[in-house]
BASE-606559 format. One record per residue: residue number from 1; x, y, z of N, C-alpha, C in turn. Coordinates in Angstrom, 2 decimals, always signed. Each point is the difference from the previous one (the first is absolute). Last residue first. Layout:
BEGIN
<n=NUM nxx=X nyy=Y nzz=Z caxx=X cayy=Y cazz=Z cxx=X cyy=Y czz=Z>
...
This chain:
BEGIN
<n=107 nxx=+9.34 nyy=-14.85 nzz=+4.16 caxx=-1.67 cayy=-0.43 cazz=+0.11 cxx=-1.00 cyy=-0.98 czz=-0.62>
<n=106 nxx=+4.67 nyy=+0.25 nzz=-1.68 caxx=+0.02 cayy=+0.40 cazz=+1.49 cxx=-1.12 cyy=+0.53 czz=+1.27>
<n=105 nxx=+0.44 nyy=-0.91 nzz=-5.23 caxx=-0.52 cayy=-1.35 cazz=+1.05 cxx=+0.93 cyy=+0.27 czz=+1.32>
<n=104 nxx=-0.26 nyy=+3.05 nzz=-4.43 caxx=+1.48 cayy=-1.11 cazz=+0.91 cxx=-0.27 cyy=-0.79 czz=+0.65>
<n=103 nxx=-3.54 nyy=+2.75 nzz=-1.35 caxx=+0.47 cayy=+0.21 cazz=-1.33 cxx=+1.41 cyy=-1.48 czz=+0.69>
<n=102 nxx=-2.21 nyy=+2.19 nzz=+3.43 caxx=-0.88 cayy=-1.02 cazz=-0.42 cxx=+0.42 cyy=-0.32 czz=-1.29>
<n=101 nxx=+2.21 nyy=+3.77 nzz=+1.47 caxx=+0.45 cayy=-1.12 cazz=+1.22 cxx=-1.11 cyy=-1.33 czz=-0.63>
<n=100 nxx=-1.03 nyy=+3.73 nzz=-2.39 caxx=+1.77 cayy=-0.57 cazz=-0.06 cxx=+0.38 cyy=-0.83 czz=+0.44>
<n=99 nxx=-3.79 nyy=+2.36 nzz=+1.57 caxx=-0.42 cayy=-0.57 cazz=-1.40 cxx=+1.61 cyy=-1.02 czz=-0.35>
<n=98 nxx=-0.07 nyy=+3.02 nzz=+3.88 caxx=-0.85 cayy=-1.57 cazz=+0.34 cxx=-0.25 cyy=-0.80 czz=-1.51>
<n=97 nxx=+2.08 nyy=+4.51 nzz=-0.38 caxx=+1.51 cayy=-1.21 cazz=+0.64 cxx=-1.35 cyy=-1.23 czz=+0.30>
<n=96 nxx=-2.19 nyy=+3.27 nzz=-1.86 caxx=+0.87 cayy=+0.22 cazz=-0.90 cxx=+0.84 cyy=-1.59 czz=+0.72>
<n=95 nxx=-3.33 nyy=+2.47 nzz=+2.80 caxx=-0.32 cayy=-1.22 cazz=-0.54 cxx=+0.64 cyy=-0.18 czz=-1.31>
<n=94 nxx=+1.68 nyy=+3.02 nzz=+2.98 caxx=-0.05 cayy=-1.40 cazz=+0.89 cxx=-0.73 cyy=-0.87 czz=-1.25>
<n=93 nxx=+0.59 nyy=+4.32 nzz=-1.73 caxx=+1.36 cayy=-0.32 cazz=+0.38 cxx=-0.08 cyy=-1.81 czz=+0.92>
<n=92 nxx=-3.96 nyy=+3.06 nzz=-0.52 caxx=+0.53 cayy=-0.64 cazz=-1.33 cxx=+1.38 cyy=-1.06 czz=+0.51>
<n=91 nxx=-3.61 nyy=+2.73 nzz=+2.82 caxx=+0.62 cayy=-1.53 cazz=+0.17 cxx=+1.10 cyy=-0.48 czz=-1.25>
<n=90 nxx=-2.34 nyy=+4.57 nzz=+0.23 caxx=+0.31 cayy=-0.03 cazz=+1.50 cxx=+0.52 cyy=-1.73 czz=+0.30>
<n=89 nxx=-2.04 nyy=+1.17 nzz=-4.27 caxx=+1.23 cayy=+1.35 cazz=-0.18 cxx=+0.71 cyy=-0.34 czz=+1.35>
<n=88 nxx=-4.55 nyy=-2.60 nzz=-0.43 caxx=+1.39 cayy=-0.57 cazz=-1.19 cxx=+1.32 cyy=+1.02 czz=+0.18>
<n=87 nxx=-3.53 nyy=+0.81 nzz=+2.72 caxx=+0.47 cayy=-1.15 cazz=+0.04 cxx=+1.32 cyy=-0.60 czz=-0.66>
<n=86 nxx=-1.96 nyy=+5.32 nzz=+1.08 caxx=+0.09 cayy=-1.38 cazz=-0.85 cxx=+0.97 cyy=-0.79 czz=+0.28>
<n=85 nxx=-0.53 nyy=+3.98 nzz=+2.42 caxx=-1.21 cayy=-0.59 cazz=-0.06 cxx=-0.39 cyy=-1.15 czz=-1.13>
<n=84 nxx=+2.45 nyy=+4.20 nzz=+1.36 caxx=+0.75 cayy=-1.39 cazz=+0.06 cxx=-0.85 cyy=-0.70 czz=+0.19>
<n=83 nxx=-0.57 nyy=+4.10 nzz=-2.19 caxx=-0.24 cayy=-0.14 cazz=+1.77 cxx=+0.47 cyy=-0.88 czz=+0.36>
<n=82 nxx=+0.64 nyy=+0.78 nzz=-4.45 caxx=+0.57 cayy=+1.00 cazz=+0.83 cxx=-0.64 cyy=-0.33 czz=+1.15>
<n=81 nxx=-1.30 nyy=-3.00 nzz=-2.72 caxx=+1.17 cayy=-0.48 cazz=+0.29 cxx=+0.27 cyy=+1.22 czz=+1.01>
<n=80 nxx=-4.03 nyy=+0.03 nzz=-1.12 caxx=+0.14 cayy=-1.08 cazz=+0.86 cxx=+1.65 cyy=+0.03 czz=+0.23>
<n=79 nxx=-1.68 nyy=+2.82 nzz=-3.44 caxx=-0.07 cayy=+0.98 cazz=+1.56 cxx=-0.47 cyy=-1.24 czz=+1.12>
<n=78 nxx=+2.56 nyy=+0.51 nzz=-5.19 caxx=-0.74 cayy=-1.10 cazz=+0.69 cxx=-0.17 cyy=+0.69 czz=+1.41>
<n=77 nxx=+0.52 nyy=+2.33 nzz=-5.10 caxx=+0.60 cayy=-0.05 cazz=+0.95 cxx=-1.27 cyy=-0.95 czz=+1.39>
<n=76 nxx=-0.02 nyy=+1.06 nzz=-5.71 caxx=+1.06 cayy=-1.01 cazz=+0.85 cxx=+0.17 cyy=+0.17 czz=+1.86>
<n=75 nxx=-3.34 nyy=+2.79 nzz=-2.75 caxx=+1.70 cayy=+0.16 cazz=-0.05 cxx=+0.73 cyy=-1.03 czz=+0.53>
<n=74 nxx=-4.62 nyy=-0.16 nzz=+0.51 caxx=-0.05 cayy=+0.32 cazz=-1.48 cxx=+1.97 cyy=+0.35 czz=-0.06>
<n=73 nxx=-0.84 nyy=-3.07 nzz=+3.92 caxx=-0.72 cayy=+1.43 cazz=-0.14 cxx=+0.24 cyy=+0.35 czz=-1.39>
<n=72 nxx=+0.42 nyy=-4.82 nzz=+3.17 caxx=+0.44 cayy=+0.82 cazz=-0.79 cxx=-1.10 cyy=+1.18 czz=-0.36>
<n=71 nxx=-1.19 nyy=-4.42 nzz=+2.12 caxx=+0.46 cayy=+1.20 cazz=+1.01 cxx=+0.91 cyy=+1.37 czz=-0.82>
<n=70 nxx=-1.59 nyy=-3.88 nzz=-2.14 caxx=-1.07 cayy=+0.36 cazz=-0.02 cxx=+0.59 cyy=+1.26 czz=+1.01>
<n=69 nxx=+2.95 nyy=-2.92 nzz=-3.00 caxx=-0.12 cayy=+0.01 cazz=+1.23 cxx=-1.06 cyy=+1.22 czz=-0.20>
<n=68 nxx=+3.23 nyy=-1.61 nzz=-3.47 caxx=-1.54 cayy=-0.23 cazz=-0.12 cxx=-0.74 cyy=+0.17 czz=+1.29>
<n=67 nxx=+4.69 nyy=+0.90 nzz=-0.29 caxx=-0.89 cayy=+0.53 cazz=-0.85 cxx=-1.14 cyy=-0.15 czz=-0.24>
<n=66 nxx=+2.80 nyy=-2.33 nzz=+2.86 caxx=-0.39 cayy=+1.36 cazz=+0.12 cxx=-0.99 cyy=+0.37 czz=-0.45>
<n=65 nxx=+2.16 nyy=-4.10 nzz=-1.75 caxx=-1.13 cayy=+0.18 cazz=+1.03 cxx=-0.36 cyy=+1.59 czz=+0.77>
<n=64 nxx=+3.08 nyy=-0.80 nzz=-3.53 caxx=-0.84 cayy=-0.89 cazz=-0.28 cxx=-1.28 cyy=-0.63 czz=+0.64>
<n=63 nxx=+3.51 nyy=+3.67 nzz=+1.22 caxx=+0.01 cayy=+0.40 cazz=-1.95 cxx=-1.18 cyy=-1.11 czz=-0.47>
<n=62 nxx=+1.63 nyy=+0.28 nzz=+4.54 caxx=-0.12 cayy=+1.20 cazz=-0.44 cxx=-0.71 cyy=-0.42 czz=-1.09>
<n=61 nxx=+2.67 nyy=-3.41 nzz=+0.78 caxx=-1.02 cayy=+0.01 cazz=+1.54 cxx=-1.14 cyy=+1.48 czz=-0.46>
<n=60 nxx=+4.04 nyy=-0.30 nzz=-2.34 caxx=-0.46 cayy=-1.10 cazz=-0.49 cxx=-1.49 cyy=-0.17 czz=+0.92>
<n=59 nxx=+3.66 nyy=+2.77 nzz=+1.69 caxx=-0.75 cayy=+0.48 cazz=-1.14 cxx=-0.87 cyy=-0.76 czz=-0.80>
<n=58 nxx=+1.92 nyy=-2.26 nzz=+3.85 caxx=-0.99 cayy=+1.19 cazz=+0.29 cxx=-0.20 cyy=+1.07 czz=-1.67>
<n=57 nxx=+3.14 nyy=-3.66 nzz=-0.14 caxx=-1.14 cayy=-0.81 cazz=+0.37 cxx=-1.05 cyy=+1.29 czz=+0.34>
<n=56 nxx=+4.41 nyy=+1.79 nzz=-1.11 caxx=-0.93 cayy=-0.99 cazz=-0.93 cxx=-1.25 cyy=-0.49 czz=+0.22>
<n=55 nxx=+2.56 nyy=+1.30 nzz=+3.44 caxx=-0.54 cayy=+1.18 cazz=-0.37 cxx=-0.44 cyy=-0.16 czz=-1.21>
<n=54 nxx=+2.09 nyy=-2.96 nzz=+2.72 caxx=-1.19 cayy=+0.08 cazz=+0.54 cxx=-0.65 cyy=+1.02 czz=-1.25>
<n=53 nxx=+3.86 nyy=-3.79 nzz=-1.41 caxx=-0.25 cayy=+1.87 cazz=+0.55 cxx=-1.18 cyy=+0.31 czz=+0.02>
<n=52 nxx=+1.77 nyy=-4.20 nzz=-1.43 caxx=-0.28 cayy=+0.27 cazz=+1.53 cxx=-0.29 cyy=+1.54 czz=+0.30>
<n=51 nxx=-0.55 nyy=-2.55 nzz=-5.06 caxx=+1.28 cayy=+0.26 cazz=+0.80 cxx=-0.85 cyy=+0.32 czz=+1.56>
<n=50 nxx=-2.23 nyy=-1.17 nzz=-3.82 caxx=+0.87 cayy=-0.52 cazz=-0.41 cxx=+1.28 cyy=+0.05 czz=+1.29>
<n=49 nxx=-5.79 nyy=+0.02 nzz=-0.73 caxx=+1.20 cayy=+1.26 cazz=+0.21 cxx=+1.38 cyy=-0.78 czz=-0.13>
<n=48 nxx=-4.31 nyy=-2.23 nzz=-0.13 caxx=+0.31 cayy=+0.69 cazz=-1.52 cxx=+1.55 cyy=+1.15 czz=+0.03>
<n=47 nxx=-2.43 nyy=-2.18 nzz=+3.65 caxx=+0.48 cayy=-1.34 cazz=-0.51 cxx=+0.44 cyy=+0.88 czz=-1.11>
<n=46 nxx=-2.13 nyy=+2.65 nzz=+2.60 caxx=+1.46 cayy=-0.77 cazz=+0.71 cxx=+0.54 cyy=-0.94 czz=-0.76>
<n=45 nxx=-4.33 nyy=+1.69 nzz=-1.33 caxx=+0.91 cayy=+1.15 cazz=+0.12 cxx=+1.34 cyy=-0.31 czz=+0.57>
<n=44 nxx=-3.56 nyy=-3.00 nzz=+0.12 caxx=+0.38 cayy=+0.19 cazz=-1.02 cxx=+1.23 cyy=+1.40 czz=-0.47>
<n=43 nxx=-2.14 nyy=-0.83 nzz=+4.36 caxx=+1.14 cayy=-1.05 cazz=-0.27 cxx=+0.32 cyy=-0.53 czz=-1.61>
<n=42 nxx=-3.11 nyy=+3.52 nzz=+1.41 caxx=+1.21 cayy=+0.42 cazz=+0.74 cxx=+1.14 cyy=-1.11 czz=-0.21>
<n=41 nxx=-4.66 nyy=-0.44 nzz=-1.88 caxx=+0.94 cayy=+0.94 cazz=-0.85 cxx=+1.48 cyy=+0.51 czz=+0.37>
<n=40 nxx=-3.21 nyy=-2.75 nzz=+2.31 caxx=+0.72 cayy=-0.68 cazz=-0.69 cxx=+0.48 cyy=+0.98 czz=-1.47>
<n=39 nxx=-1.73 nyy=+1.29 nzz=+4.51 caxx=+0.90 cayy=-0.73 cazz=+0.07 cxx=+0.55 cyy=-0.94 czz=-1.21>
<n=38 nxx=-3.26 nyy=+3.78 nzz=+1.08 caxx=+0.68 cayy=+0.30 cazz=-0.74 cxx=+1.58 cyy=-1.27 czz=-0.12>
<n=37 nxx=-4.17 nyy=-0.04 nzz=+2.95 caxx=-0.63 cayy=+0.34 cazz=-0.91 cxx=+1.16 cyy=+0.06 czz=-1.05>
<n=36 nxx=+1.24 nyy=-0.56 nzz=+4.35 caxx=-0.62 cayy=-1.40 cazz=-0.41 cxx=-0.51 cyy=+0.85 czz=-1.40>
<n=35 nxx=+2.04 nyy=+3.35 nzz=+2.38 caxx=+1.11 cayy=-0.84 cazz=-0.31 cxx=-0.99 cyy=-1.59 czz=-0.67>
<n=34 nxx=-2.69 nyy=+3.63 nzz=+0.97 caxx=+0.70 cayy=-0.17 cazz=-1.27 cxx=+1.31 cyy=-0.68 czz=-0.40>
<n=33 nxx=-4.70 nyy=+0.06 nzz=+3.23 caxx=+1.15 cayy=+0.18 cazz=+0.14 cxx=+1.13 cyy=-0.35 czz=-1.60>
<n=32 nxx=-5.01 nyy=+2.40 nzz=+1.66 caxx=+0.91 cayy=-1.51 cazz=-0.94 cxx=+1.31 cyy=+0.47 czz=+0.37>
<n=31 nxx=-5.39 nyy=+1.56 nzz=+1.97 caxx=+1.72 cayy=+0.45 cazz=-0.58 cxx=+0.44 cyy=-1.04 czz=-0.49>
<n=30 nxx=-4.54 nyy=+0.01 nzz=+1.18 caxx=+0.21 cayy=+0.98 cazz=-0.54 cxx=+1.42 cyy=+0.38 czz=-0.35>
<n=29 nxx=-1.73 nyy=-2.96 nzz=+2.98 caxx=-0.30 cayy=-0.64 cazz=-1.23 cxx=+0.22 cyy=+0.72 czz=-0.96>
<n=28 nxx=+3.08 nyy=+0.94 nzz=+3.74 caxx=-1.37 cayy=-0.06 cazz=+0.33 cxx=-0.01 cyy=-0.78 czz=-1.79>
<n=27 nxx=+4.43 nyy=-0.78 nzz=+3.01 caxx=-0.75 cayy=+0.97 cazz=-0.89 cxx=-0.98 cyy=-0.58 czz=-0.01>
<n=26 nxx=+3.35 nyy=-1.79 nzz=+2.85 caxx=-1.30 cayy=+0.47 cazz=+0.53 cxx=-0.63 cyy=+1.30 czz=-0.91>
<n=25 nxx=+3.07 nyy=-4.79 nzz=+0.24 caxx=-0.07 cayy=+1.19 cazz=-0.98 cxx=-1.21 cyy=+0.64 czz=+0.88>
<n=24 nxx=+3.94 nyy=-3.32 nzz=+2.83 caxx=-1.77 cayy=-0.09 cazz=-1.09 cxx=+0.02 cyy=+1.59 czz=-0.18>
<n=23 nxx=+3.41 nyy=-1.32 nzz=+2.93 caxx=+0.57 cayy=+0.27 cazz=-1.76 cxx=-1.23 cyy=-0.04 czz=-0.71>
<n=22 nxx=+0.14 nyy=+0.04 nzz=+5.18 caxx=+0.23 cayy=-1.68 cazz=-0.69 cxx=+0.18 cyy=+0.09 czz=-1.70>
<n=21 nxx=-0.78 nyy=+4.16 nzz=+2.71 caxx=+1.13 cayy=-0.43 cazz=+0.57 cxx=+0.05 cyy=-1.64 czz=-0.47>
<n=20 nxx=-2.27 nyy=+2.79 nzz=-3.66 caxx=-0.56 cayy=-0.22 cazz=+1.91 cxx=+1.46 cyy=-0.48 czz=-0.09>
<n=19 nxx=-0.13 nyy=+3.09 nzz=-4.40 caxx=-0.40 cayy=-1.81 cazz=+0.68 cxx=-0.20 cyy=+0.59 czz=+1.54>
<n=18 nxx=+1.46 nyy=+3.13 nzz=-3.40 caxx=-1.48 cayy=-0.11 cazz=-0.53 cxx=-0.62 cyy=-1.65 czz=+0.47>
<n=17 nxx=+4.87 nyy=+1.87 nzz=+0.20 caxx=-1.15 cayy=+0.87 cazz=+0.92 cxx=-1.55 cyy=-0.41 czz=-0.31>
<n=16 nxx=+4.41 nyy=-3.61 nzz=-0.34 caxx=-0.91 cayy=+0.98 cazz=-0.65 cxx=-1.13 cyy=+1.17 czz=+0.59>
<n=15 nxx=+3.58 nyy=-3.97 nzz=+0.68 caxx=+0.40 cayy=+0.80 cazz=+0.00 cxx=-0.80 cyy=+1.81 czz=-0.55>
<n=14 nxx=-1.49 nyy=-4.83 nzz=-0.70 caxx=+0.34 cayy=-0.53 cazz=+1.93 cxx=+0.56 cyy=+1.83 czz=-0.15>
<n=13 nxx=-0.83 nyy=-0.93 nzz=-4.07 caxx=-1.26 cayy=+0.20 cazz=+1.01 cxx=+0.66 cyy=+0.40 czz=+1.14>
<n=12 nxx=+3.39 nyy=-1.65 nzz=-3.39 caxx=-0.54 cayy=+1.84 cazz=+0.19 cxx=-1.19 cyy=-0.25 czz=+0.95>
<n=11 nxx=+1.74 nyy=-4.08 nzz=-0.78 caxx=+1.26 cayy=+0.73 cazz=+0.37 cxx=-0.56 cyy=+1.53 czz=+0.35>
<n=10 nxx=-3.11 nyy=-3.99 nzz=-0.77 caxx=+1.41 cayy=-0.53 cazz=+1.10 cxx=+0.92 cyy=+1.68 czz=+0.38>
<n=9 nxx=-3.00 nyy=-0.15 nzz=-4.26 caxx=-0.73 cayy=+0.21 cazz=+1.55 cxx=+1.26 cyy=-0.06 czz=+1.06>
<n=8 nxx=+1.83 nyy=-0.85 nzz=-4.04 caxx=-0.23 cayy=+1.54 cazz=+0.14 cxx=-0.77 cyy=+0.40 czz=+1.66>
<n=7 nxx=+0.61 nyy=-4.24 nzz=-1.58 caxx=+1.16 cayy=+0.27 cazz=+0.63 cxx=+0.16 cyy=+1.80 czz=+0.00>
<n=6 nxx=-3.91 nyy=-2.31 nzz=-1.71 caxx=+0.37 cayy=-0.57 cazz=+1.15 cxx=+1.14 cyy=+0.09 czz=+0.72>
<n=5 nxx=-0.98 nyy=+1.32 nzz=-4.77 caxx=-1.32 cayy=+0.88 cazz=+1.23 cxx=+0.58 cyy=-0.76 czz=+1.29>
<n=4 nxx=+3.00 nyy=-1.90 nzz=-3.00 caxx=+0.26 cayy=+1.29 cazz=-0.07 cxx=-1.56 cyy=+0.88 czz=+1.06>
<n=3 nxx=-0.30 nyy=-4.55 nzz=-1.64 caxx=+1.09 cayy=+0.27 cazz=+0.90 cxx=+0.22 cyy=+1.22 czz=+0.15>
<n=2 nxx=-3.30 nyy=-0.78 nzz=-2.79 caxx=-0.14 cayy=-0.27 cazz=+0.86 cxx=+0.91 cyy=+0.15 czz=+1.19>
<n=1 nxx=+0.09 nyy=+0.27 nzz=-4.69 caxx=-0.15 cayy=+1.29 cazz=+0.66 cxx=-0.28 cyy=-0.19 czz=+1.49>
């Protein structure tokens, strides 16, 4: 799992609203960042999907991590994602291809 937090750091921090201009995390002790918290359900979710279609991998993203997500409301509905305000909903797509790319040893 190792490779994968390190090429995730490498790839989403440096690109992340929630870093300094040097990609360091500047959440408080109080937030978590959920791309590191949910990372090995995310690359279990990639490894299990069979085909390239993003939209697999995101219902799958939904249905196994969503769901258990604390930012959710008695109706399913996530008021991190509608503000764009999740990690995981606002990076998927980059850390889907960095997982892949480390899957090929092209990372």
């Amino acid at each position: 799992m190792e490779k994968y937090y390190k090429a995730v750091e490498n790839k989403i921090c440096k690109m992340c609203i929630d870093a300094d201009n040097e990609g360091d995390c500047v959440l408080t002790e109080e937030e978590h960042c959920a791309v590191k918290m949910y990372l090995p359900q995310i690359v279990e979710i990639v490894h299990k999907t069979n085909n390239d279609n993003l939209d697999e991998h995101l219902k799958k993203l939904r249905a196994e991590v969503c769901a258990d997500c604390n930012a959710r409301d008695a109706k399913g509905k996530c008021h991190l994602r509608e503000d764009s305000n999740c990690a995981l909903d606002r990076y998927f797509t980059v850390i889907v291809e960095t997982i892949k790319k480390v899957d090929s040893g092209k990372i």
